[in-house]
NUSENU-760926 format. One record per residue (C-alpha): x, y, z; residue in three letters. Coordinates in steps of 0.5 Angstrom, whole numbers, plus 500, padded with zeros to 3 digits. Layout:
N
R    px    py    pz   res
R     X     Y     Z   ALA
...
//
This chain:
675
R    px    py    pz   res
R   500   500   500   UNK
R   504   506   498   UNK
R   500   513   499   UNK
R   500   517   505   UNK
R   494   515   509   UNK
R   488   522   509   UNK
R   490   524   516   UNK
R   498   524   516   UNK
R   497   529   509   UNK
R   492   533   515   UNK
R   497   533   520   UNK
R   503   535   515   UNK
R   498   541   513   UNK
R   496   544   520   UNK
R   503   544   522   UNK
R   506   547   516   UNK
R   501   553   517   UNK
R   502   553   525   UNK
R   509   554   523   UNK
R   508   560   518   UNK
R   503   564   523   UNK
R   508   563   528   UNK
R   514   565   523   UNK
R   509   572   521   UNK
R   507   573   529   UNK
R   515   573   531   UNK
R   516   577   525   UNK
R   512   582   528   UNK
R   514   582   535   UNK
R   521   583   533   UNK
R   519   589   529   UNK
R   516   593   535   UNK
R   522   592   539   UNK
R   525   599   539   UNK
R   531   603   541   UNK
R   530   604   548   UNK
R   536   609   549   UNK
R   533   615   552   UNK
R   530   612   558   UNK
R   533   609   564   UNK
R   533   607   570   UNK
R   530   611   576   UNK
R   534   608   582   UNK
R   532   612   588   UNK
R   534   612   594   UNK
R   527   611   595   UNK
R   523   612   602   UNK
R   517   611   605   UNK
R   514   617   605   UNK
R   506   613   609   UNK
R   505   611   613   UNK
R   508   613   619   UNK
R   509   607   622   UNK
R   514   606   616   UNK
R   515   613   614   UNK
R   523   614   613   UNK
R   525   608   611   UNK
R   528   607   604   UNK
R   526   601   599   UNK
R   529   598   593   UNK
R   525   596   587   UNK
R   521   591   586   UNK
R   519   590   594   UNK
R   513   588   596   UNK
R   510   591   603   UNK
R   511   585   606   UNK
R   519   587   606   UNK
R   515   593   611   UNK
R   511   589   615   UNK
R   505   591   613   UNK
R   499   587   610   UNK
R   498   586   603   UNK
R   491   591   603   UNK
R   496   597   606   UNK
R   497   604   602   UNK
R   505   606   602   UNK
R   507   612   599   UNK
R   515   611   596   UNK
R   518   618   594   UNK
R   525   618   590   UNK
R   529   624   587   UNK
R   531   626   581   UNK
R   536   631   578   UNK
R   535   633   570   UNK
R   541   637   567   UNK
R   536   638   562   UNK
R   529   640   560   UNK
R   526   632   556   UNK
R   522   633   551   UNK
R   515   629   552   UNK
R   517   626   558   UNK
R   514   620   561   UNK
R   515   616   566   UNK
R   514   607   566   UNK
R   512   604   572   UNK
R   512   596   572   UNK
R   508   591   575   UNK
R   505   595   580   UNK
R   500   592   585   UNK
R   496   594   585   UNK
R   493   601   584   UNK
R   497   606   584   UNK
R   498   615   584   UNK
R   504   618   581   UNK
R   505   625   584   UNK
R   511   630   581   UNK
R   514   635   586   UNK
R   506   636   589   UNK
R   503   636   583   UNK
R   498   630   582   UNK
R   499   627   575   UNK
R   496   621   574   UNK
R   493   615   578   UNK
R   491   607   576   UNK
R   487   602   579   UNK
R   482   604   586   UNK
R   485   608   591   UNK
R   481   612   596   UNK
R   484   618   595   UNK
R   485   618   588   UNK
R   480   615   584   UNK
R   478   608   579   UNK
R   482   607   573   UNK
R   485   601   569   UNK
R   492   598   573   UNK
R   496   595   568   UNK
R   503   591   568   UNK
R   507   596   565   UNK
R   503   604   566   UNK
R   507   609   561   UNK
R   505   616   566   UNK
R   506   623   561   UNK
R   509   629   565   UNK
R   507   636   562   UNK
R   514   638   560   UNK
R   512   644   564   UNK
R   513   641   570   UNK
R   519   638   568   UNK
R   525   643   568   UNK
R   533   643   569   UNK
R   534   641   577   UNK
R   532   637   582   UNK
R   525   634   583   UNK
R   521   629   587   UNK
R   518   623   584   UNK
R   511   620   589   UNK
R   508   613   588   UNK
R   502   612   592   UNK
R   501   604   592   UNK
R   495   600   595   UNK
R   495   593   596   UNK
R   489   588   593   UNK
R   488   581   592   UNK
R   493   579   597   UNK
R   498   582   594   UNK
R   502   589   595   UNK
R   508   593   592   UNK
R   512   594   586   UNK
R   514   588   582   UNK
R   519   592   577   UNK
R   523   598   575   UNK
R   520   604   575   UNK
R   524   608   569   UNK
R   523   615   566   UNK
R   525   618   559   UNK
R   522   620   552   UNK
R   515   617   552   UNK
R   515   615   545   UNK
R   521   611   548   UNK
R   518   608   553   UNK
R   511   608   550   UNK
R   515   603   544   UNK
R   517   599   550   UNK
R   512   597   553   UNK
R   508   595   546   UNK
R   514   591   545   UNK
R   512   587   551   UNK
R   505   587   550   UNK
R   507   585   542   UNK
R   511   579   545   UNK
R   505   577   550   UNK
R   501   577   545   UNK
R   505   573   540   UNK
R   506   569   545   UNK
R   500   567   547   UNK
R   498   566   539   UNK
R   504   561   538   UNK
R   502   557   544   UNK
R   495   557   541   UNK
R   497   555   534   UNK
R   501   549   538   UNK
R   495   547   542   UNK
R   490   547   536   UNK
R   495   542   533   UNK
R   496   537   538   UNK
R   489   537   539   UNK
R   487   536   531   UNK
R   492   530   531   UNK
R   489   528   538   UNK
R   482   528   535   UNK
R   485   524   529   UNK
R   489   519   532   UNK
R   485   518   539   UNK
R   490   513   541   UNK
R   495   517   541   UNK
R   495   520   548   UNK
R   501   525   547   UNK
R   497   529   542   UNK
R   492   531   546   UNK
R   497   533   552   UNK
R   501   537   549   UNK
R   495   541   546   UNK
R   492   541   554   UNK
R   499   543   555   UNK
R   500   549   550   UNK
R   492   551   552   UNK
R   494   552   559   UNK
R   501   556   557   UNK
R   497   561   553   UNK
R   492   562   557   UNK
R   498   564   563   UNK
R   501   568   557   UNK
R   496   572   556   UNK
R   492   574   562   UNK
R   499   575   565   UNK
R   501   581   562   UNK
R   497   588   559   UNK
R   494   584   553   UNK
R   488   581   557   UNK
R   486   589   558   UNK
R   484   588   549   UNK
R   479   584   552   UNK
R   477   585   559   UNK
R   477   590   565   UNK
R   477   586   570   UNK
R   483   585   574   UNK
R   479   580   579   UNK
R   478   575   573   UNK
R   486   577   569   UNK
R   488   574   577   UNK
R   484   567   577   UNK
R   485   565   569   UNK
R   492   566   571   UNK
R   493   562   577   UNK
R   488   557   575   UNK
R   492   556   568   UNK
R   498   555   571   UNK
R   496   550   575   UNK
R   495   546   570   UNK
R   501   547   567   UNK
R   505   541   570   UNK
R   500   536   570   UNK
R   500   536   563   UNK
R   506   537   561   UNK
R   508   530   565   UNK
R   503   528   562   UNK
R   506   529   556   UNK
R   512   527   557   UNK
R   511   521   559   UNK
R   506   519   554   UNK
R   512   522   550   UNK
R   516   517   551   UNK
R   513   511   553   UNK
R   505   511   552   UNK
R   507   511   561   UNK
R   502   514   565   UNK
R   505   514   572   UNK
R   502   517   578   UNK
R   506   521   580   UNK
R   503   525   573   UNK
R   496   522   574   UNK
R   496   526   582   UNK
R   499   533   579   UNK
R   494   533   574   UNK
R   489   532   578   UNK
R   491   536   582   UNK
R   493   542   578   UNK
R   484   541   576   UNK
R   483   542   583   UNK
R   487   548   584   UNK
R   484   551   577   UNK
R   477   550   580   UNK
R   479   553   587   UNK
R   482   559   583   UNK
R   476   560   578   UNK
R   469   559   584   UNK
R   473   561   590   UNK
R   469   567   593   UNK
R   476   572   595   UNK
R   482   573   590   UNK
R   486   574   597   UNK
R   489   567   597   UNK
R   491   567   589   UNK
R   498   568   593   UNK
R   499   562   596   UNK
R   495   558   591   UNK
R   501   561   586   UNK
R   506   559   592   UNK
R   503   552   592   UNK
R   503   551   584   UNK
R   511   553   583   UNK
R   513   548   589   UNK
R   508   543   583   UNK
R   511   546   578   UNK
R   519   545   581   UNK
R   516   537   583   UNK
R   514   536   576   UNK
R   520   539   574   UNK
R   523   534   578   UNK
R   520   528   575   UNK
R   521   531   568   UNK
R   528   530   570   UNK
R   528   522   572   UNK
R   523   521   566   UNK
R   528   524   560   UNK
R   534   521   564   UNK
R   531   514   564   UNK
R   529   514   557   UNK
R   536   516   554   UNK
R   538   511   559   UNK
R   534   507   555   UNK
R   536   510   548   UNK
R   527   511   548   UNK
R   525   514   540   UNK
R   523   521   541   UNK
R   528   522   548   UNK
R   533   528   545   UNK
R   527   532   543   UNK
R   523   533   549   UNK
R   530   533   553   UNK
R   532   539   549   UNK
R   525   542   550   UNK
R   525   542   557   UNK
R   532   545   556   UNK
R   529   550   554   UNK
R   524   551   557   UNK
R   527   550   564   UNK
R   533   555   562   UNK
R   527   560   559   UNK
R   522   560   567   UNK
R   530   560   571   UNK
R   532   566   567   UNK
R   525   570   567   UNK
R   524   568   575   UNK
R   531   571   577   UNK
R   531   577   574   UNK
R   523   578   577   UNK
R   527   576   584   UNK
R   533   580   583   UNK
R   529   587   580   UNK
R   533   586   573   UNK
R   530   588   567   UNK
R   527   583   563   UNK
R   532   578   560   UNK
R   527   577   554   UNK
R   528   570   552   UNK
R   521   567   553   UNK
R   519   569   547   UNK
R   525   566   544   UNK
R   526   560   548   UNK
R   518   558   547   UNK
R   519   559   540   UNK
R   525   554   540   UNK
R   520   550   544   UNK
R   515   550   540   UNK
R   519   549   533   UNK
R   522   543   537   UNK
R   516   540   540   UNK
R   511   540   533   UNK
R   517   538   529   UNK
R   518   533   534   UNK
R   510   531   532   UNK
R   510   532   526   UNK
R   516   527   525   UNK
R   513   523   529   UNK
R   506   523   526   UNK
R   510   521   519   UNK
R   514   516   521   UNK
R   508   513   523   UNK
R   505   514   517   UNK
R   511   510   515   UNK
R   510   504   519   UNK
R   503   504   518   UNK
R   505   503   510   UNK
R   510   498   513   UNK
R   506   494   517   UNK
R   501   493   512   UNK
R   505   492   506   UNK
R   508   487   511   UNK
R   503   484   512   UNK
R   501   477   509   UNK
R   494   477   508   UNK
R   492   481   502   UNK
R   489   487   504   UNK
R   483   492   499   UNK
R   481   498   501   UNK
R   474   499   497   UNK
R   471   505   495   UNK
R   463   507   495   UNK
R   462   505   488   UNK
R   466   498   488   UNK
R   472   499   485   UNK
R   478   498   489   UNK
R   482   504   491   UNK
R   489   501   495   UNK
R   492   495   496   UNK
R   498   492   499   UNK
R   503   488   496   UNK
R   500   482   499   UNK
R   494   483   494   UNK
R   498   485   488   UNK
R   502   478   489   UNK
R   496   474   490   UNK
R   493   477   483   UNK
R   499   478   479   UNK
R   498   485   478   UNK
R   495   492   480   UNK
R   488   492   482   UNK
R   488   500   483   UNK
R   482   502   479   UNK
R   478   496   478   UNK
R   471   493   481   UNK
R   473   489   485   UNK
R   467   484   483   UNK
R   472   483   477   UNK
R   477   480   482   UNK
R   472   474   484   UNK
R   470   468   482   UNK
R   463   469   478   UNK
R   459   465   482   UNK
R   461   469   488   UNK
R   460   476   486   UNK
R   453   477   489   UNK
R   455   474   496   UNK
R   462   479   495   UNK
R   457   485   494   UNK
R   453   482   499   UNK
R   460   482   504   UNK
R   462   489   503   UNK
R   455   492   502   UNK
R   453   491   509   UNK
R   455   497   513   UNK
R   455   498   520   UNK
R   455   491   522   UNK
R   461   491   524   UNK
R   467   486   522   UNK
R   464   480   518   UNK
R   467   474   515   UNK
R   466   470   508   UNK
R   469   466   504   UNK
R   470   467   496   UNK
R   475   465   491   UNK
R   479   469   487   UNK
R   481   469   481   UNK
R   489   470   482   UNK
R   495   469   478   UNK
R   494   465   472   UNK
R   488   465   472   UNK
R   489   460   479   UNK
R   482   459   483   UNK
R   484   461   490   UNK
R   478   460   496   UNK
R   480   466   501   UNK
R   478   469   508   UNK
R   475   475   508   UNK
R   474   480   513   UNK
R   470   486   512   UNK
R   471   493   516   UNK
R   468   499   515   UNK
R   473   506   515   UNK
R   472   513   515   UNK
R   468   517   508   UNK
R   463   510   506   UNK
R   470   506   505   UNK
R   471   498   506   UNK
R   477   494   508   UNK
R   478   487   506   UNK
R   482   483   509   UNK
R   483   476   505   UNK
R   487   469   508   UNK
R   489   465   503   UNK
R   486   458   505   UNK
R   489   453   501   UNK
R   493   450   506   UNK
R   487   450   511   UNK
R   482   447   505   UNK
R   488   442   504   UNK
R   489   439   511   UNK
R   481   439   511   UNK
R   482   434   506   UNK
R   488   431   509   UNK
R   483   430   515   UNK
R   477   427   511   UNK
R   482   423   508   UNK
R   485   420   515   UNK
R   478   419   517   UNK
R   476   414   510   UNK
R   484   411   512   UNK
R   480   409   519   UNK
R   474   406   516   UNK
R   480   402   511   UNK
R   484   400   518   UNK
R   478   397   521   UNK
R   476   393   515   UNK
R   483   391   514   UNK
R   484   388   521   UNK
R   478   384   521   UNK
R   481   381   515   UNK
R   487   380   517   UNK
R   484   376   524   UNK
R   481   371   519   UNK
R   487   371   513   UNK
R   491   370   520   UNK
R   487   364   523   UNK
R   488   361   516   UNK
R   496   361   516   UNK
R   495   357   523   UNK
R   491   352   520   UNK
R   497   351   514   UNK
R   503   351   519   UNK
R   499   345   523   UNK
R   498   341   516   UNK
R   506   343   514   UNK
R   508   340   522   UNK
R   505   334   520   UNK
R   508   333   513   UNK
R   514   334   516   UNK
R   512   328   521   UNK
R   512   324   514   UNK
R   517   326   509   UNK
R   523   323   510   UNK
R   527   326   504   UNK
R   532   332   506   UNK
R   530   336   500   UNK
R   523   336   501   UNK
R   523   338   509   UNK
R   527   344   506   UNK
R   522   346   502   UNK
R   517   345   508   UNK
R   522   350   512   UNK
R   522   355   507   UNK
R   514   355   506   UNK
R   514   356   514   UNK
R   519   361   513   UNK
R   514   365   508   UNK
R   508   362   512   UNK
R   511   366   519   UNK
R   512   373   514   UNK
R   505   373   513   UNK
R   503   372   520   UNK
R   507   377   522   UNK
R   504   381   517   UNK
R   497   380   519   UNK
R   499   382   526   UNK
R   502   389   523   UNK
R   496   390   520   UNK
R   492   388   525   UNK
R   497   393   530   UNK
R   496   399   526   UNK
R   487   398   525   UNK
R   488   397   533   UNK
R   493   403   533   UNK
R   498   399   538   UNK
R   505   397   538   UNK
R   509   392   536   UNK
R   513   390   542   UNK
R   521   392   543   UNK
R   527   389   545   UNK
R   535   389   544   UNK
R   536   387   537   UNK
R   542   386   533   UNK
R   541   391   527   UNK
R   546   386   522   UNK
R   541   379   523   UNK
R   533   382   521   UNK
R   537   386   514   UNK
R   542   381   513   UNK
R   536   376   513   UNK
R   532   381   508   UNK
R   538   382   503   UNK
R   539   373   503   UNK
R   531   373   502   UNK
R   531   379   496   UNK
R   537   375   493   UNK
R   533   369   492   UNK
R   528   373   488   UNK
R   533   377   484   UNK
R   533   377   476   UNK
R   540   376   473   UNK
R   542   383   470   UNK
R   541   386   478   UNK
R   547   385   483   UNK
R   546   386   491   UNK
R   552   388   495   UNK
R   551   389   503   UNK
R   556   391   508   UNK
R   556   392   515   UNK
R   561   395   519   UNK
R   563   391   526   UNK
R   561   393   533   UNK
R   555   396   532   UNK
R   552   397   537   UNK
R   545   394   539   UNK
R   538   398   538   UNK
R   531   398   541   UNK
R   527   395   536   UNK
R   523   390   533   UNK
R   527   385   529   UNK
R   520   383   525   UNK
R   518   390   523   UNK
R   525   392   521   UNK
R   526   387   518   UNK
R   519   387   514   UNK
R   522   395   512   UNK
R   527   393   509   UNK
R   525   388   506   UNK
R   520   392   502   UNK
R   525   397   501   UNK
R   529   392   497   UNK
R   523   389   493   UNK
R   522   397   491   UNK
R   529   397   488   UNK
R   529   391   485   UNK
R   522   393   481   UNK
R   526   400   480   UNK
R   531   396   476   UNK
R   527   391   472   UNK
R   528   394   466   UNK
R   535   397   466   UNK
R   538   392   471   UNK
R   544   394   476   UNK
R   545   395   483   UNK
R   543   395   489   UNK
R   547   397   495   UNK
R   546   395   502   UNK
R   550   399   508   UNK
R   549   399   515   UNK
R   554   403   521   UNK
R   554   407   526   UNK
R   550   415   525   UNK
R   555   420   528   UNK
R   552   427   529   UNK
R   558   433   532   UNK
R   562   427   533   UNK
R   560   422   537   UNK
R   556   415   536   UNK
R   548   417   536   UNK
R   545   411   532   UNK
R   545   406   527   UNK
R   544   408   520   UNK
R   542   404   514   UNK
R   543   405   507   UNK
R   539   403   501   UNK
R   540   406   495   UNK
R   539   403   488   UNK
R   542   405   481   UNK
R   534   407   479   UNK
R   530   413   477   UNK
R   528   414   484   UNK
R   521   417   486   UNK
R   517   421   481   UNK
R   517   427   484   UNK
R   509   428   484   UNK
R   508   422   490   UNK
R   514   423   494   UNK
R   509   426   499   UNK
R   505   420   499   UNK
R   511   414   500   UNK
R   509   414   507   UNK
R   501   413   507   UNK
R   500   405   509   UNK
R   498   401   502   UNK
R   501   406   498   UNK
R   506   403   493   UNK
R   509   406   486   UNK
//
C-alpha cells in the first residue's frame, strides 16, 4: 500500500500552516522592538513616605509590602528624587508591574492614577503603565517622583522598575511587551490547536492530546499574565483567577506529555499532578476571594518544580534506555527549563527582563511540532509498512465497488495491480453476488465470507475474507488464502476414510491369520511323514513365508488396532541380513545385490520383524525400479555419527534406478501406498 493515509496529509497541512502564522507572529513581535536608549532606570533612593509606621525607610525595587511589614491591603507611598540636567521632550515615566492600584505625583503635582485608590479614584491597572508628564513641569534640577500604592488581592508592592524617559520611547517598550505577549500566546494556541487536531485524528494516541492541553493552558497563562487581556476584558479579578487556574494545569499536562511521549506510560505521579493541577484550576475560578490567589501561586510553583523533577528522571531514564523521541523532549525541557529559570531570577532579583521567553517558547514550540509531525509521518511510514507486510492480501473499496488500494499481498496474489477496477471482476462469477452482499453490509461490524478469487494465471484461489468498514463510505478487506486450510481438511477426511479401511483390513487379517494357523499345523504333519532331505527344505521354506504372512497379518492388525509391536534389544545385522539372502532369491540375473555391514555395531531397541519387513520392501521396490534397465542394489549398515559422536545405526538402500517421481513423493509413507 504505497500512498499516504488521509490523516497523515491533514496532520502535515496543519503543521505547515501553524508554523507559517508563527513565522509571521514572530515577525511581528521583533519588528515592534524599538531602540529604548532614551529612558532609564530610576534607582531612587526610595523612601516611604506613608504610612507612618514605616515613614522614613528606604526600599529597592521591586519590593513588596511584606518586606515592610505590612499586610497586602495596606497603602504605601514611596518617593524618589531625580536631577534633570535637561529639559526632555514629552517626558514620561513607565512604571512595571504595579499591585495593584496606584498614584503617580511630581513634585506636588497629581499626575495620573490607576486602578482603585480611596484618595485617587477608579482607572484601569496594568503591567506596564506609561504616565505622561506635562513638559511644563519637568524642567532643569531636582525633582520628586510619589508613588502611591494600595494592595489588593492579596498582594502588594512594585514587581519591576520604574523607568522615566521619552514617552514614545517607553511608549514603544511597553508595546514590544505586549506584542511579545500576544505573539506568545497565538504560537501556544497554534501549537494546542495542532495537537488537539492530531488527538481527534488518531484517539490512541495520547500524546497528542496532552500536548494540545499543555499549550492550551501555557497560552492561557501568556495571555492573562500580561496587558493583553485588557484588548478583551476589564477585570482584573477575573485576569487573576485565569491566570493561577492556568497555571495549574501546566504541570499535570506537561508530564503527561511527557511520559506518553515517551512510552505510552502513565504514572501516578502524573496522574496525581493533573488531577490536582484540575482541583487548583476549579478553586481558583469559584472560590469567592482572590486573597488567596498567592498562596495558591505559591502552592503551583513547588507542583511545578515536583513535575520538573519527574520530567527529569522520565527524559534520563528514557535516554538511558535510547527510547525513540527522548533527545526531542530532552531539548524541549531544556529550554523550557533555562526559559522559566532566566525569567523568574530576573523577576526576583528586579533586572530588566532578559526577554527570552518568546524565543525559548519558540524553540520549544518549533522543537516540539517538529517532533509530532515527524512522528506522525513515521507512523505514517509504519502504517504502509505493516501493512505491506502483511501476508494477507488487503483491499480498501470504494463506495462504487472499485478498488481503491491494496498491499503488496494482494497484488502478488493477483499478479497484478487492481487499483481502479471493480472488485467484482476479481471474484470467482459464481460469488460475485454473495461479494456485493460481504461489502455492502455497512454498520454490522466485522463480517466474514468465504470467496474464490481469481488469482495469477487464472488459479482459483478459495480466500477468508473480513470485511471492516473505515471513514467516507469506504470498506477494507482482509482476504486469507485457505488453500492449505482447505488441504488439511481434505487430509482429514482422507484420514477418517483410511480409518474405516483399518478397521476392515483388521478384520480380514484376523480370518487370513487364523488361515495360516491351519496350514503350519498341516505343514508339521507333512514334516512327520516326509523323509526326503530335499522335501523337508522345502517345507522349511514354506513355514518361513508362512510366518512372514502371519506377521504381516499382525502388523495389519497392529495398525487397524492403533497398537504397537513389542520392542527389544536387537542385533541390526541379523533382520537385514536376513531380508537381503530373502530378496536375492528373488532377484532377476541383469540385477546384483551388495551388502556391507560394519562391525561393532551397537545394539537397537526395535522389533526385529518389523525392521526387517521394511527392509524388505524397500529391497523389492529397488529390485522393481531396476526391472527393465538392470544394476544394482547396495545395502550398508554403520554406525550414525552427529558432532562426532555415535547416536544411532544408520541403513542405507540405494539402487541405480529413476527414483521417486516427484508427483508422489508426499504419498510413500501413507499405509497401502505403492508405486
Amino acid at each position: 500500500m504505497q500512498t499516504t493515509p488521509p490523516w497523515a496529509n491533514l496532520v502535515r497541512a496543519v503543521a505547515l500552516a501553524s508554523l507559517a502564522i508563527v513565522a509571521v507572529l514572530v515577525a511581528m513581535a521583533l519588528g515592534s522592538i524599538r531602540d529604548t536608549t532614551a529612558q532609564g532606570d530610576i534607582d531612587g533612593p526610595w523612601v516611604v513616605t506613608a504610612p507612618e509606621s514605616v515613614a522614613g525607610r528606604t526600599v529597592s525595587l521591586p519590593f513588596s509590602f511584606r518586606d515592610l511589614g505590612l499586610t497586602p491591603s495596606a497603602t504605601v507611598a514611596i518617593q524618589a528624587p531625580l536631577t534633570l540636567d535637561r529639559p526632555v521632550d514629552d517626558p514620561a515615566i513607565l512604571v512595571e508591574r504595579p499591585r495593584y492600584h496606584l498614584a503617580v505625583r511630581w513634585d506636588d503635582h497629581p499626575i495620573a492614577r490607576a486602578g482603585r485608590s480611596a484618595d485617587h479614584g477608579e482607572g484601569a491597572t496594568r503591567d506596564r503603565l506609561v504616565v505622561r508628564l506635562p513638559p511644563a513641569l519637568v524642567t532643569e534640577g531636582d525633582h520628586r517622583l510619589t508613588i502611591t500604592i494600595q494592595g489588593d488581592h492579596g498582594q502588594g508592592g512594585l514587581g519591576g522598575r520604574v523607568r522615566f524617559g521619552e514617552a514614545p520611547a517607553l511608549e514603544a517598550e511597553a508595546d514590544g511587551h505586549l506584542a511579545e505577549s500576544l505573539a506568545l500566546a497565538a504560537m501556544l494556541c497554534m501549537a494546542s490547536v495542532l495537537g488537539l487536531v492530531l488527538a481527534s485524528v488518531r484517539p490512541s494516541l495520547e500524546e497528542f492530546l496532552w500536548f494540545g492541553v499543555f499549550c492550551a493552558a501555557a497560552a492561557a497563562d501568556a495571555f492573562a499574565s500580561d496587558d493583553g487581556w485588557w484588548l478583551v476584558g476589564h477585570s482584573l479579578d477575573l485576569k487573576l483567577r485565569v491566570d493561577v487556574a492556568a497555571y495549574a494545569l501546566l504541570p499535570g499536562s506537561g508530564l503527561m506529555f511527557v511520559q506518553h511521549w515517551l512510552g505510552n506510560r502513565r504514572g501516578r505521579g502524573a496522574v496525581v499532578l493533573m488531577n490536582a493541577g484540575f482541583l487548583v484550576a476549579t478553586f481558583s475560578l469559584l472560590w469567592p476571594s482572590t486573597a488567596v490567589l498567592p498562596i495558591v501561586a505559591r502552592v503551583n510553583d513547588i507542583v511545578a518544580a515536583t513535575a520538573m523533577v519527574f520530567v527529569v528522571i522520565t527524559v534520563a531514564r528514557a535516554l538511558r534506555d535510547r527510547v525513540e523521541g527522548a533527545p526531542a523532549i530532552a531539548l524541549s525541557v531544556l529550554l523550557l527549563a533555562g526559559v522559566a529559570i532566566a525569567d523568574h531570577v530576573a523577576m526576583l532579583a528586579g533586572w530588566p527582563e532578559p526577554r527570552v521567553v518568546l524565543p525559548g517558547f519558540l524553540l520549544f514550540i518549533g522543537t516540539a511540532t517538529a517532533a509530532l509531525v515527524l512522528r506522525s509521518a513515521d507512523l505514517a511510514d509504519r502504517y504502509r509498512q505493516l501493512v505491506d507486510s502483511a501476508r494477507d492480501a488487503i483491499f480498501v473499496v470504494q463506495p462504487d465497488g472499485s478498488v481503491e488500494e491494496v498491499n503488496t499481498a494482494a497484488e502478488i496474489l493477483l499478479a497484478a495491480d487492481p487499483r481502479g477496477r471493480p472488485l467484482w471482476g476479481l471474484v470467482f462469477p459464481e460469488d460475485r453476488d454473495l461479494a456485493r452482499e460481504h461489502v455492502a453490509s455497512h454498520g454490522a461490524g466485522p463480517r466474514r465470507a468465504e470467496l474464490r478469487i481469481v488469482g495469477a494465471g487464472g488459479r482459483i484461489v478459495p480466500v477468508e475474507s473480513v470485511a471492516t468498514d473505515v471513514p467516507e463510505g469506504r470498506v477494507m478487506l482482509v482476504m486469507r488464502d485457505i488453500s492449505a486450510r482447505r488441504q488439511v481438511e481434505e487430509g482429514m477426511l482422507h484420514a477418517a476414510r483410511m480409518e474405516t479401511v483399518g478397521i476392515i483390513a483388521g478384520g480380514i487379517a484376523h480370518d487370513f491369520n487364523n488361515t495360516m494357523t491351519a496350514l503350519m499345523a498341516h505343514i508339521g504333519l507333512l514334516r512327520l511323514k516326509l523323509q526326503d532331505e530335499t522335501d523337508r527344505q522345502r517345507l522349511t521354506r514354506m513355514e518361513g513365508v508362512i510366518r512372514r504372512a502371519s506377521h504381516m497379518t499382525r502388523r495389519l492388525l497392529t495398525l487397524a488396532r492403533g497398537g504397537r509391536a513389542e520392542r527389544a534389544r536387537i542385533d541390526i545385522a541379523q533382520p537385514v541380513h536376513s531380508a537381503v539372502e530373502l530378496t536375492r532369491s528373488m532377484l532377476p540375473r541383469n540385477i546384483t545385490i551388495r551388502e556391507r555391514v560394519d562391525p561393532g555395531l551397537p545394539a537397537v531397541l526395535g522389533s526385529e520383524d518389523d525392521l526387517e519387513q521394511a527392509v524388505l520392501n524397500l529391497l523389492v521396490n529397488a529390485r522393481d525400479a531396476l526391472a527393465a534397465t538392470g544394476g544394482t542394489i547396495r545395502v550398508r549398515v554403520r554406525v550414525h555419527r552427529e558432532a562426532g559422536l555415535p547416536a544411532g545405526v544408520r541403513i542405507d538402500v540405494e539402487d541405480d534406478g529413476p527414483g521417486v517421481p516427484e508427483s508422489v513423493r508426499s504419498l510413500i509413507w501413507e499405509p497401502f501406498f505403492t508405486t
